[in-house]
C-alpha positions in Angstrom: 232.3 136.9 132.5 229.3 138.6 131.8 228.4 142.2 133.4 224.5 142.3 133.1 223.1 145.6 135.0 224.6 148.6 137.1 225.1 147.3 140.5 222.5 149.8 142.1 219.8 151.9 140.2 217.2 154.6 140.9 214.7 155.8 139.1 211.4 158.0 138.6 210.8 161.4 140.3 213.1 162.2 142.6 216.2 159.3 141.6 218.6 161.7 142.2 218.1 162.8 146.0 217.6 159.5 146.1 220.9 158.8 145.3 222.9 161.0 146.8 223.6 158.8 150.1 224.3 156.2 147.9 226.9 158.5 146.4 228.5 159.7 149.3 229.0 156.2 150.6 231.1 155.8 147.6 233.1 159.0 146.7 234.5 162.2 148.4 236.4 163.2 145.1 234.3 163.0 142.0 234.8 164.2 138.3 231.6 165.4 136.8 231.5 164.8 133.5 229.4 166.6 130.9 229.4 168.3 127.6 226.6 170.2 126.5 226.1 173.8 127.1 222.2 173.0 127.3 222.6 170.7 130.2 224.3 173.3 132.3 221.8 174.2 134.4 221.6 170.5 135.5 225.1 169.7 136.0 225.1 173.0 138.3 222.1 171.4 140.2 224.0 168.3 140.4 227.1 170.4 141.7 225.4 172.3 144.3 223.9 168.9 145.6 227.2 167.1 145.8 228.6 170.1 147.2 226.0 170.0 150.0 227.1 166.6 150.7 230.6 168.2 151.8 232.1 166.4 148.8 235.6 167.8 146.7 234.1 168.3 143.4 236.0 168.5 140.4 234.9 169.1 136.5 235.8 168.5 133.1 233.7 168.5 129.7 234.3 166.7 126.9 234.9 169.0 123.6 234.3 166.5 121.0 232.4 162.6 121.1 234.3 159.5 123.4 237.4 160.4 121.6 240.8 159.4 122.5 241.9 163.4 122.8 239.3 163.8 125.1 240.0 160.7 127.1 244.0 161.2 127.4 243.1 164.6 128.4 240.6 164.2 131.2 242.2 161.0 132.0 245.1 163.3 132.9 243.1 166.2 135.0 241.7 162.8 137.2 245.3 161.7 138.1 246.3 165.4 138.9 243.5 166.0 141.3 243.6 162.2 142.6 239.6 161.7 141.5 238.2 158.5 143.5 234.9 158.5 140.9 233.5 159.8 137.5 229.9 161.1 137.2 229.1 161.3 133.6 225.9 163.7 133.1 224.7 164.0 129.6 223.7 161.6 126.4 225.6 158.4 125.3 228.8 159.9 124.3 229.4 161.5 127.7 228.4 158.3 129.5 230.8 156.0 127.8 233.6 158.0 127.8 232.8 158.4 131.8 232.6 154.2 132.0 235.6 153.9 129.6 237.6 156.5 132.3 236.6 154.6 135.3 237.5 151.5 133.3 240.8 152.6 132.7 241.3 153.5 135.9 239.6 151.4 138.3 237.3 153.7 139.9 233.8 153.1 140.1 231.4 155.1 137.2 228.0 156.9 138.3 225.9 157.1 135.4 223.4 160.2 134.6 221.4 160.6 131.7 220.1 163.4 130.7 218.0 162.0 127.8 216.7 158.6 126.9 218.2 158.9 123.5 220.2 155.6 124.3 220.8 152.4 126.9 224.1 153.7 127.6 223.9 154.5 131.1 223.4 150.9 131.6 225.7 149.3 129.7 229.2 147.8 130.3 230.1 149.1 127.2 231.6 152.3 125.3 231.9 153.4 121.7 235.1 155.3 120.6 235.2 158.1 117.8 237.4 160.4 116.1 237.2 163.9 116.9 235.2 164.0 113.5 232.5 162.4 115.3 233.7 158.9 113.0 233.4 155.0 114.8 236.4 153.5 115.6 235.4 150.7 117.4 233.6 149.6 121.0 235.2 148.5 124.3 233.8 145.9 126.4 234.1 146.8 130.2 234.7 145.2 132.7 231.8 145.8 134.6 228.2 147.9 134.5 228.4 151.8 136.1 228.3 151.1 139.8 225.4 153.4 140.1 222.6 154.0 137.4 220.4 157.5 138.4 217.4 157.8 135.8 215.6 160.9 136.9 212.5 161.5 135.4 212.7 165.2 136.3 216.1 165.3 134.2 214.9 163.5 131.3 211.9 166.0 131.0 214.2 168.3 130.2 215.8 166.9 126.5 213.9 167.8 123.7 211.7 165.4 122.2 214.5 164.7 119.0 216.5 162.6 121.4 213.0 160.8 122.2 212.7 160.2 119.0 216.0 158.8 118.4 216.2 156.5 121.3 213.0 154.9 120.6 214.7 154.1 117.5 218.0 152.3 118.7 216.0 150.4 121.2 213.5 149.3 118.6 217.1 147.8 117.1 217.0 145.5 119.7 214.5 143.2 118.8 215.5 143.4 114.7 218.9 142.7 115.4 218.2 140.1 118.4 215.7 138.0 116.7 218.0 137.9 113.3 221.0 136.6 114.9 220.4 134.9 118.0 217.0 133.0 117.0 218.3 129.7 116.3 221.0 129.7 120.0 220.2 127.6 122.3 221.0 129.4 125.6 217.7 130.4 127.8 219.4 133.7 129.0 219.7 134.7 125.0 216.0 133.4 124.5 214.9 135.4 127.3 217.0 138.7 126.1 214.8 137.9 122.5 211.5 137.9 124.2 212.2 140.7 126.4 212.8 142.7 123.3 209.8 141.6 121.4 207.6 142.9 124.4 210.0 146.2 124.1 209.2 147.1 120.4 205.7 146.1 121.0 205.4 149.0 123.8 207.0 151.4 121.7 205.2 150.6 118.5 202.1 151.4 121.2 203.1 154.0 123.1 206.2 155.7 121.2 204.2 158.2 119.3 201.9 159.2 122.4 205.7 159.6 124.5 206.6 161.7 121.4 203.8 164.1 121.2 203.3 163.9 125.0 202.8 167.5 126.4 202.8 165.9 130.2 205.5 163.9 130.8 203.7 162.1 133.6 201.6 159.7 131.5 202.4 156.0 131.8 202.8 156.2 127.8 206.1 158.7 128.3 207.2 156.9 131.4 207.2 153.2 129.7 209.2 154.7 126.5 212.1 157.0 128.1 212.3 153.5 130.4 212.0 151.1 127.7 214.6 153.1 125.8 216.8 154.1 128.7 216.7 151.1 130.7 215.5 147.7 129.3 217.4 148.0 126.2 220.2 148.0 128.5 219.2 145.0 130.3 218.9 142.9 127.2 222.3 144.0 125.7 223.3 142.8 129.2 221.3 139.2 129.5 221.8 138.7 126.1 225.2 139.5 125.7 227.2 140.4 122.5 224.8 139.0 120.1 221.8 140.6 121.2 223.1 143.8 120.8 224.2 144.6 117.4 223.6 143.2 114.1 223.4 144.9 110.4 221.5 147.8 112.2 224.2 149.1 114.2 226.8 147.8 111.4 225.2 150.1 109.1 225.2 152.7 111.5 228.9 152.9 112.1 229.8 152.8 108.3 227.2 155.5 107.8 229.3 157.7 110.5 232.3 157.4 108.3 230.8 159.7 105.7 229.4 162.1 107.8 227.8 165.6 107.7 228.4 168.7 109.5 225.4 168.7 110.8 225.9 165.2 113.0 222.4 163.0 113.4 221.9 161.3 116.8 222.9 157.7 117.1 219.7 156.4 117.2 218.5 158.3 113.8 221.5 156.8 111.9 220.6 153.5 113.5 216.7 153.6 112.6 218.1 154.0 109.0 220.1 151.1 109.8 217.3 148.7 110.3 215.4 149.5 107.5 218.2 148.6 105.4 218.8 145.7 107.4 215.1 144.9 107.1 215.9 145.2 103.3 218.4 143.4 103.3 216.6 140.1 104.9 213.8 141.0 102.3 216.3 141.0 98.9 219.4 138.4 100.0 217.3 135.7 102.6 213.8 135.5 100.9 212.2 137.0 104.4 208.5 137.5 103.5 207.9 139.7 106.6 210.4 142.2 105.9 208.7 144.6 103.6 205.1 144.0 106.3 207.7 145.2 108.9 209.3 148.2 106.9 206.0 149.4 106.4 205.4 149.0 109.9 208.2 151.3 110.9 208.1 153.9 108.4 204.4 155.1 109.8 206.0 155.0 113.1 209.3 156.5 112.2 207.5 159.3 109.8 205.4 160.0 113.1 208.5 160.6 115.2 209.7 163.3 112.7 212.9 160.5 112.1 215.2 160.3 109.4 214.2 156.9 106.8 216.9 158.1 104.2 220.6 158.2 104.0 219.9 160.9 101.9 217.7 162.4 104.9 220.9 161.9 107.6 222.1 164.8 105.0 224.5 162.3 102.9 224.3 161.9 99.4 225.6 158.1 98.9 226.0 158.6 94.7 228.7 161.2 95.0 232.2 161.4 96.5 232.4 157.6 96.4 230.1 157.5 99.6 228.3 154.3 98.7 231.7 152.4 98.5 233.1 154.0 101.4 230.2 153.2 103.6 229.7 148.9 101.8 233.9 149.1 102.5 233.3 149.9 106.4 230.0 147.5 107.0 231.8 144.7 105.5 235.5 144.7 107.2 236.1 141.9 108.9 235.5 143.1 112.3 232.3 144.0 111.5 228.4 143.2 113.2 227.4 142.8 109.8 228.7 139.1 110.2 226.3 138.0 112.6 223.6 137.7 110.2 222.8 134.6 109.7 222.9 134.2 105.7 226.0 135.0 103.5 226.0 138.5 101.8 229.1 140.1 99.9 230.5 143.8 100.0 228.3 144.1 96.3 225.1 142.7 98.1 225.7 146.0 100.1 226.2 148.4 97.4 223.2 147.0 96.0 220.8 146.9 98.8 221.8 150.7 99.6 221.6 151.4 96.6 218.2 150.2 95.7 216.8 151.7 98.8 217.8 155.3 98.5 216.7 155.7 95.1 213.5 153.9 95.7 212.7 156.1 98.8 214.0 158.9 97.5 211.3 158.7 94.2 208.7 157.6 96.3 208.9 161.4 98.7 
């Protein structure tokens, strides 16, 4: 079975009282689910509105990221007050731990975001984490959110970091894609690949104009918090498995095993995570166009004020046995890193991190 896109979407200017007769067609007991205290004045919006709608409305915040503590414990305050939906309002840790609720318990999921720092309003997928903030693992679901609002008016709202970051983990999508799934057959995974080339071609474009954008009505904003919010959703979805994570993301939840205090977003560990993925296809699978495409990225990723370092996520990978912790993650046996399509070992690892930080880190 394959769950490709949210069953009903909205989007643009005015998607959420768009919505709302969608949403009381479907609910008259919803959770809303958020977390940050600088999306409050949103989620209160989005309670008055629901209110208005004569709807019970119940609300619970998560304390840490998709964690099991948080889940068991809001999992619980649904039960108590007999919840018929979830409406998860916030970035991509709020919205899958709001699919991975309704999930659990079979109610339907309304998805919210309130950045376009990732594709996981779309997704029928969540990530799980420690309350350290440390991947676990991710869930497939069984199905897509049952309603997907994208409100411009919302997303205007998130400061330009989370821009910055989601350009990055959608920009995965094609150097992840077009690594592992190149050579399979299937026209829906062909399709997914060619979608995602036009993708990183529009934000290579337009990301830095979305960036720097002081009015967030140009068609340059509009295309990336879409391309970034929506479309790499879709092709996670036509694609499937394989066009969604690769080295990139494999890096990326090793990398979280190590971390700082100070958290990065996903997508700023993840932009890290191609370039050493890019790297890695350059040094251990003879690719001549990987070094043309780092360079490529590291204009646009120095642009977008993003991370290019381990060392700049705030991790120093030559002390407390970080570099072994973080090969020692990539390459467990569960891991994305295996989709690549050339054979590497838990040294080739060590090495290719190692290589890269202290090159980058002489060349600043």
């Amino acid at each position: 079975m394959q769950s490709i896109s949210p069953e009903i979407i909205f989007r643009g200017n005015g998607a959420w009282q768009k919505a709302l007769p969608e949403i009381k067609k479907l609910t008259n007991r919803p959770l809303i689910l958020g977390r940050s205290q600088k999306t409050i004045k949103i989620r209160n919006k989005i309670y008055r509105d629901l209110k208005a709608q004569n709807l019970e409305i119940f609300i619970a915040n998560l304390h840490f990221d998709c964690c099991q503590d948080d889940l068991l414990r809001i999992k619980n305050i649904i039960l108590k007050n007999r919840c018929d939906s979830i409406i998860a309002t916030g970035g991509g840790k709020v919205l899958d731990a709001g699919k991975y609720l309704g999930d659990c318990l079979s109610i339907p999921c309304i998805t919210v975001p309130l950045s376009a720092s990732t594709c996981a309003g779309w997704t029928s997928l969540s990530n799980i984490y420690t309350v350290n903030g440390q991947f676990i693992r991710d869930v497939s679901l069984r199905t897509c959110p049952k309603i997907l609002v994208f409100e411009h008016e919302f997303i205007k709202t998130a400061p330009t970091r989370t821009l910055a970051s989601g350009i990055a983990d959608a920009l995965a999508k094609w150097y992840e894609s077009s690594l592992t799934s190149s050579s399979v057959d299937d026209g829906l995974v062909q399709q997914a690949i060619q979608i995602s080339r036009v993708l990183r071609d529009q934000l290579l474009i337009n990301g830095e104009h979305a960036f720097n954008s002081r009015c967030k009505e140009s068609p340059a904003w509009i295309n990336v918090i879409e391309a970034c919010g929506l479309t790499a959703g879709l092709i996670g979805g036509i694609g499937g498995e394989r066009c969604r994570t690769a080295a990139a993301h494999a890096f990326h939840n090793a990398i979280t095993q190590v971390m700082p205090t100070n958290k990065p977003l996903h997508g700023e560990i993840v932009g890290v995570g191609i370039l050493l993925q890019l790297k890695m296809e350059e040094t251990k699978n003879n690719n001549k166009l990987a070094d043309q495409s780092i360079k490529q990225l590291l204009e646009l990723m120095k642009k977008l004020n993003l991370p290019i370092t381990i060392s700049d996520l705030g991790i120093n990978v030559f002390e407390n046995n970080n570099l072994e912790k973080i090969a020692e993650f990539t390459f467990r046996d569960n891991s994305e890193i295996h989709f690549l399509p050339f054979e590497i070992s838990k040294n080739d690892i060590v090495e290719v991190i190692s290589n890269y930080e202290k090159q980058e880190i002489k060349m600043k």
